[in-house]
C-alpha positions, 0 to 999 in steps of 0.5 A: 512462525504461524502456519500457511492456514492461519495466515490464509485466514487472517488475509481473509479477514484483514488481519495484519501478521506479525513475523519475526520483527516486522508486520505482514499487511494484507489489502484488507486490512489497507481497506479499512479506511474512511473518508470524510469530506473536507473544504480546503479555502486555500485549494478552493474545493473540497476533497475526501481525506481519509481517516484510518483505523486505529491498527493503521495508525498503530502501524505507520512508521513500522517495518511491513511486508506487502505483496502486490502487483508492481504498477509503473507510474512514469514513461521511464519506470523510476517511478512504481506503486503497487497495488492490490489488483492488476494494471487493469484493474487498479485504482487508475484503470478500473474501479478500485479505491486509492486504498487498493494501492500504495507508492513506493519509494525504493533504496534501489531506484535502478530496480526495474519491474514490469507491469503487473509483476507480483512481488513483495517488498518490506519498508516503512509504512507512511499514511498521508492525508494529503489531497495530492498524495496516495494515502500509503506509501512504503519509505525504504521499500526493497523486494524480499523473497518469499518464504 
């Protein structure tokens, strides 16, 4: 296993980190997206798609660990992202971009997080260019204990 400093080192610089079958994904690395403007005739406007890098491309449908803070996206909590910065600070309340923050769908939907809990959870990367979705989403998400 890499030791603490060199996976300080590769957050910093937004590296992703393979451990043991599954890669760590930092918030830099989800960072590194693009956005292009694009005329959707059906919607009638247009909208920012994003384009993501080719190690994104590379890592959507693979099994990631991601550590963020746990954001509720509904009155009854069933609904959570999770996000690079705290609920203040996040892509909803403050100036962050919608690469700082992912939905999660979880295989426990009784699991119940309060607001900026800091937590890790593994599952299946998916990126969505939709104009209505966020552009990460963790598919299978469970939360996972720190080494």
């Amino acid at each position: 296993m890499p030791n603490r400093l060199l996976i300080s080192l590769c957050f910093l610089i937004g590296l992703a980190i393979p451990l043991s079958g599954q890669t760590t994904l930092s918030w830099p690395l989800l960072a590194k997206v693009q956005y292009v403007k694009v005329t959707d005739d059906g919607l009638g406007y247009a909208y920012m798609k994003p384009v993501f890098s080719d190690t994104l491309e590379a890592l959507e449908g693979q099994r990631v660990r991601i550590k963020g803070y746990v954001l509720p996206m509904d009155a009854e909590g069933k609904e959570m992202a999770l996000s690079a910065f705290p609920f203040s600070s996040c892509f909803f309340c403050g100036g962050a971009g919608q690469e700082s923050v992912m939905s999660l769908a979880l295989t426990d939907s009784a699991l119940r997080y309060e607001t900026d809990q800091v937590v890790t959870f593994e599952g299946i990367l998916a990126l969505s260019d939709e104009p209505f979705d966020l552009i990460y989403r963790l598919e299978s998400a469970r939360p996972v204990k720190e080494d």
